[in-house]
C-alpha positions as a Python dict, from the first residue, in 0.01 Angstrom:
ca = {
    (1, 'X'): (0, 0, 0),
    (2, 'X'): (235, -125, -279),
    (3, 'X'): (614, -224, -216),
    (4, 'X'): (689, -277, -546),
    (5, 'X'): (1084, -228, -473),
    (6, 'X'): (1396, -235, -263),
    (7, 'X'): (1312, 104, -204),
    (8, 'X'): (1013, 74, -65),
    (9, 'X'): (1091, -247, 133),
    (10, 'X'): (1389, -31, 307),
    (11, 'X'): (1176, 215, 417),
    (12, 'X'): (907, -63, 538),
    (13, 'X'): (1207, -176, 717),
    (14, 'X'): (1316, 141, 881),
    (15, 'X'): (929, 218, 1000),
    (16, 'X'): (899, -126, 1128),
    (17, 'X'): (1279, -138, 1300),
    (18, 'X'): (1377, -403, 1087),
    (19, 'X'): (1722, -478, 923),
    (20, 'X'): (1921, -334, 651),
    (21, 'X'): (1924, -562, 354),
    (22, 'X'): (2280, -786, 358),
    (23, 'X'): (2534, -725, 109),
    (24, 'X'): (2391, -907, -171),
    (25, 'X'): (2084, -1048, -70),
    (26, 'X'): (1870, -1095, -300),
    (27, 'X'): (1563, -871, -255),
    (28, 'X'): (1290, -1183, -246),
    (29, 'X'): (1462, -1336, 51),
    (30, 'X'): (1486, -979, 197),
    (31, 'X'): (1135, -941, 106),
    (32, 'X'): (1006, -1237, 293),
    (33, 'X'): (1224, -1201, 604),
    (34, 'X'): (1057, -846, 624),
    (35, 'X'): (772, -961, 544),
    (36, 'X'): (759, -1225, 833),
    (37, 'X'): (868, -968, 1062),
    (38, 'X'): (577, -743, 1013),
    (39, 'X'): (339, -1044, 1018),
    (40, 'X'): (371, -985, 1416),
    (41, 'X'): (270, -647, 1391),
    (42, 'X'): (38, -635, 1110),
    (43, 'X'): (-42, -930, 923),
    (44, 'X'): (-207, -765, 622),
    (45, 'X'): (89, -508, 505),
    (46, 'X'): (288, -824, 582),
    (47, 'X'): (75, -997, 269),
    (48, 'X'): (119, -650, 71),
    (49, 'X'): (510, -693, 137),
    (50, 'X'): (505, -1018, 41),
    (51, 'X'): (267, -985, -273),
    (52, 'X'): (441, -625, -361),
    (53, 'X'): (77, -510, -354),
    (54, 'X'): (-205, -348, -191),
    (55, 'X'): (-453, -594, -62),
    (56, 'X'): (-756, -447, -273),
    (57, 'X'): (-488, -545, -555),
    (58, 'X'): (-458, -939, -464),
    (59, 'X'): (-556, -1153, -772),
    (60, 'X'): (-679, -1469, -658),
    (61, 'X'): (-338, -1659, -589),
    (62, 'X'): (-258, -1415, -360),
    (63, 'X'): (-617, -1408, -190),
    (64, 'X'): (-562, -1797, -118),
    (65, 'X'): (-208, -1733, 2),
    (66, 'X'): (-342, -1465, 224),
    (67, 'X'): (-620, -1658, 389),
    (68, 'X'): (-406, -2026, 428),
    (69, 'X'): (-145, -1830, 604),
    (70, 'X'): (-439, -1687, 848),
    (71, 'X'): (-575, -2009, 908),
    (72, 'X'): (-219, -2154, 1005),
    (73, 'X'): (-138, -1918, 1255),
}
């Protein structure tokens, strides 16, 4: 699944009970902190959040990223 927006990462939110973005907060910070909430619940779409893509869509940056923040769980 792709979040490639503030639109999409609101309605991530809502599904996963999360926050509304703060006034003015920026939409990478927002975009991690939702991101690190859905980590709990499921750690892949957490990657997608965090990458704005779908996993099949990871180049290799975000492969590494994916599979160092496995490892240090």
């Amino acid at each position: 699944m792709d979040f490639p927006d503030m639109e999409s990462l609101k309605f991530s939110a809502k599904v996963h009970k999360f926050r509304e973005p703060k006034k003015d907060e920026p939409e990478d910070v927002y975009r991690e902190a939702l991101a690190d909430h859905v980590s709990k619940i499921d750690f892949i779409e957490s990657q997608e959040i965090r990458h704005k893509v779908g996993w099949d869509k990871f180049d290799d940056t975000q492969q590494t990223d994916t599979v160092l923040r496995r490892m240090c769980k």
